[in-house]
C-alpha positions in Angstrom: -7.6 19.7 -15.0 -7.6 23.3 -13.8 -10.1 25.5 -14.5 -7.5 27.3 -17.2 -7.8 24.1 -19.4 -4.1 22.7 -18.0 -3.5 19.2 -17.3 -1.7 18.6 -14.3 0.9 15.5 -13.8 3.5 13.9 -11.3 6.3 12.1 -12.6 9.8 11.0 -10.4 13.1 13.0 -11.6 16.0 10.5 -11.5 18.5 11.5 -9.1 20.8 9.9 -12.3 19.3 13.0 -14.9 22.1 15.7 -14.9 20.7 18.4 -16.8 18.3 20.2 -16.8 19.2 20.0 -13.2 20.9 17.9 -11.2 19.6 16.5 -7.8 21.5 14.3 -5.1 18.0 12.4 -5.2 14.9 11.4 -6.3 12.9 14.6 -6.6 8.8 14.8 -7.8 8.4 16.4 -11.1 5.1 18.5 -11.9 4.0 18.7 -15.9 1.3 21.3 -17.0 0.0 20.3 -20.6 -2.7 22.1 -22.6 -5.7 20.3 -22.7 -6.7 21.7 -26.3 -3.8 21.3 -28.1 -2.0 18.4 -25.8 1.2 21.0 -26.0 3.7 20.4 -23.0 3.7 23.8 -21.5 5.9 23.9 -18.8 7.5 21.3 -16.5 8.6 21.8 -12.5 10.7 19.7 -10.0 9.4 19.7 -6.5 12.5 19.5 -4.2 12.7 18.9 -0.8 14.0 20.8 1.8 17.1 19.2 3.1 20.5 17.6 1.8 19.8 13.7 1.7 15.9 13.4 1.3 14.4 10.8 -1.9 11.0 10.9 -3.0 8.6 8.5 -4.5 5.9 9.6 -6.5 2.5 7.9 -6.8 0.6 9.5 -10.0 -2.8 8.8 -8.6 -2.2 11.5 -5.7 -3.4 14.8 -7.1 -6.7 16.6 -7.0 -7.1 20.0 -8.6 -10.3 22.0 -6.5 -12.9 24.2 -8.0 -10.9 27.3 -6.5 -7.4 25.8 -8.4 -6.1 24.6 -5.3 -3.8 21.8 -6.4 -2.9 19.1 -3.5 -0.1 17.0 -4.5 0.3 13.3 -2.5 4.1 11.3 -2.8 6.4 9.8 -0.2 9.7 11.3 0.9 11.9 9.4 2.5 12.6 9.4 6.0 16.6 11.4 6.5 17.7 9.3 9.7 15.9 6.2 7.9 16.6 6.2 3.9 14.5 2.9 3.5 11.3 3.8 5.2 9.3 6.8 3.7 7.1 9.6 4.9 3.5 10.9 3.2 3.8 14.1 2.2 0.8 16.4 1.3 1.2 19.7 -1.1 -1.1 22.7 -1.4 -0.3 25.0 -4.0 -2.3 27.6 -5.4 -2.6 27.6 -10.0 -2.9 31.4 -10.0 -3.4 31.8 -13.9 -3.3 29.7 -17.4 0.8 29.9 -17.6 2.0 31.2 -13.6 3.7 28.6 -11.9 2.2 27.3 -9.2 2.9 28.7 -5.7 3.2 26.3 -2.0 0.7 27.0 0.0 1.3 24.7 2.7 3.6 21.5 3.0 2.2 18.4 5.9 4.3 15.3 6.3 2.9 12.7 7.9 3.9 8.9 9.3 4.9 6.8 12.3 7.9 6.1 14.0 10.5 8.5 12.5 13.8 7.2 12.3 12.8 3.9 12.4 11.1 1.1 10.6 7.8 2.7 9.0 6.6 3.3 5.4 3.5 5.8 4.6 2.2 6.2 1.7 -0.5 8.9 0.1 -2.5 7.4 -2.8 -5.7 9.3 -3.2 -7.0 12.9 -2.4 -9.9 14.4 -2.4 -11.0 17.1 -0.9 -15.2 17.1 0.2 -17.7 20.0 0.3 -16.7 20.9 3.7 -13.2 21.8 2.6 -11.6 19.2 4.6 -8.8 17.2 2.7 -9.0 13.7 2.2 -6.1 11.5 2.2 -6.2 7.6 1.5 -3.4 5.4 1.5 -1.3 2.8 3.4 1.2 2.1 5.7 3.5 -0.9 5.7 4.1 -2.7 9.2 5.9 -5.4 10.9 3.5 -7.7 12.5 4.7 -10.8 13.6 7.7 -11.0 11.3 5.2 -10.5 8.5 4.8 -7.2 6.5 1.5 -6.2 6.3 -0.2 -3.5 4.6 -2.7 -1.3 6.5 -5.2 0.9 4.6 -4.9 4.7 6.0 -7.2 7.1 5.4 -7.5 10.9 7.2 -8.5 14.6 7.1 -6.4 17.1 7.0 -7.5 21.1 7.4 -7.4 23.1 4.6 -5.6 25.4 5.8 
């Protein structure tokens, strides 16, 4: 919650949904509700820069800072590799009860790009310090055998 009394969620716009808009894939989708009445107040689509990029979204990667800094955590996938995603990590600034938010700053993150890797934010936080904390997992080949390795950085706030 933002310190305007919104509730802030994720959710994944279908590449298959035609109107309001109509996307050639998966997009993130950002709701604001009202936390007194539960009123839907307004509802965004985050959409990536370029032609042939799908997103993921994982609901549990959002943290909303005492300054309404809102960091938003989903996957996108990779454009030379459409099966293997990318983190991403979202700043944007909540600059009043009903303005939309505004990007701040976009960070992608991941391994081997345009080839076989998967990254995945799941948590943020963001610590006293002002560093950004990012938790998650990355999916690897080992052996034949995919395996899932915890990740967890820091990322400047600025």
């Amino acid at each position: 919650m933002d310190s305007h009394g919104n509730i802030w969620a994720t959710f994944l716009y279908d590449d298959n949904l035609t109107s309001p808009q109509n996307y050639s894939h998966d997009v993130i989708g950002l709701v604001q509700i009202n936390s007194s009445t539960g009123a839907l107040k307004k509802v965004y689509t985050l959409p990536p820069s370029g032609t042939s990029v799908r997103c993921i979204s994982y609901d549990n990667a959002m943290h909303i800072d005492e300054n309404d800094n809102m960091y938003i955590g989903w996957a996108m996938y990779d454009a030379n590799a459409t099966s293997y995603p990318h983190g991403v990590v979202v700043k944007m600034d909540i600059p009043s009860a009903d303005g939309a938010p505004t990007y701040t700053w976009t960070k992608r993150y991941g391994t081997n790009a345009g080839s076989t890797h998967y990254d995945v934010p799941y948590r943020i936080d963001k610590l006293s310090t002002g560093e950004v904390i990012v938790a998650g997992y990355e999916r690897k080949d080992i052996s034949g055998t995919n395996r899932y390795i915890a990740t967890l950085m820091s990322l400047s706030d600025t």
